[in-house]
C-alpha positions, 0 to 999 in steps of 0.5 A: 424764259418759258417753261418749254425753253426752261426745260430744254435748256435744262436737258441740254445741261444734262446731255452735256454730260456725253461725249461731244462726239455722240452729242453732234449726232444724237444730241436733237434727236434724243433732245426730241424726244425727251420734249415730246415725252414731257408733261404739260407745263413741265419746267425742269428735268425729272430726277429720274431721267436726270440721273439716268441721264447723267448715269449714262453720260458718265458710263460713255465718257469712261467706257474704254475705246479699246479694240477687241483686238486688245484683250489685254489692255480690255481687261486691264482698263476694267480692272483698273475701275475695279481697283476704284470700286475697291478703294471706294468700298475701302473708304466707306469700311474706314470711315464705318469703322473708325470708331470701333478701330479707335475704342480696340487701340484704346483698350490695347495701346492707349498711347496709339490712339492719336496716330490712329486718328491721324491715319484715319484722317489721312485716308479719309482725304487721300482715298477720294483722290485715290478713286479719281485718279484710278478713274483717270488712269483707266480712261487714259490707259483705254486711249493709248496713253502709255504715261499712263501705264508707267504712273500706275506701275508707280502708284501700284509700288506705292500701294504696296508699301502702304500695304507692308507698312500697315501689317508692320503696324499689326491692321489685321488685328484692329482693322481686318475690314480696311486690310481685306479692301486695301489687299482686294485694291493691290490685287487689281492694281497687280493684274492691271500692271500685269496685263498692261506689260505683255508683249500684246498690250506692247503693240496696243501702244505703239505708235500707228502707221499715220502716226510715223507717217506724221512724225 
């Protein structure tokens, strides 16, 4: 393979990365001019137009086709990927501050120390699925799935007793950073199952007029 068949082969991988819809109409054109504006020689993509790429490909995958009509579905699509940027900053500040959190129970509860470990274990598995499953759910609620409003409505019952449950368990004297992320987390879970209920969402998911024509 020649390094121009290389490269375009490489830039293809990438635009994989955007809807098949944009692909079928832009694909050749974009492809176009990425060749065109490529050095002399070159074999594979730089990192930079890779990631821009990838960056771009992935916003269009999750940017919710919902109308403006829908401004309650809108935002609440939107605060569900906040509610994943929230559970991503809460699995950074775990995973920072998991050695001052075990030295502060060492100090007050010694014999606490290992069920600390645990829960942090536990978070540091679970959040990432957590994250990927906000995303899901705000892509499915942006195209009028409603299964998805009633598995965030579930998540969000959960969320809210692992969030009693860790006050029960006194966090906000020995992890006041996880507490403050988790509490902005249920917030944006609250406003989305909030917004997704109202009588103007309850249209966004009914079924439409070919759909009845079909059933």
């Amino acid at each position: 393979m020649n390094s121009s068949a290389s490269l375009e082969h490489g830039y293809r991988r990438l635009l994989a990365f955007y809807p098949r819809s944009f692909r079928r109409e832009n694909e050749e054109e974009i492809l176009a001019v990425l060749m065109a504006t490529a050095e002399d020689g070159q074999q594979r993509p730089g990192l930079a137009i890779s990631a821009d790429l990838i960056r771009s490909g992935v916003a269009m995958r999750l940017r919710p086709t919902v109308p403006r009509s829908a401004h309650t579905v809108r935002a609440a699509v939107k605060l569900v990927y906040l509610a994943a940027v929230a559970e991503l900053a809460l699995l950074a500040t775990v995973v920072l501050t998991a050695a001052s959190a075990r030295a502060e129970v060492l100090k007050i509860a010694p014999a606490q120390v290992s069920a600390l470990t645990v829960h942090i274990v536990a978070d540091e598995v679970f959040l990432p699925i957590s994250i990927l499953l906000m995303l899901w759910l705000a892509w499915s609620i942006g195209r009028r799935q409603d299964w998805a409003r009633l598995v965030l409505t579930a998540y969000f019952g959960l969320t809210t007793l692992s969030l009693l449950y860790t006050l029960a368990q006194g966090a906000a004297t020995v992890v006041p950073a996880d507490l403050i992320a988790g509490g902005v987390f249920w917030f944006f879970q609250f406003a989305a199952v909030v917004l997704i209920f109202t009588p103007q969402s309850a249209r966004y998911y009914q079924p439409q007029p070919t759909e009845r024509q079909a059933a």
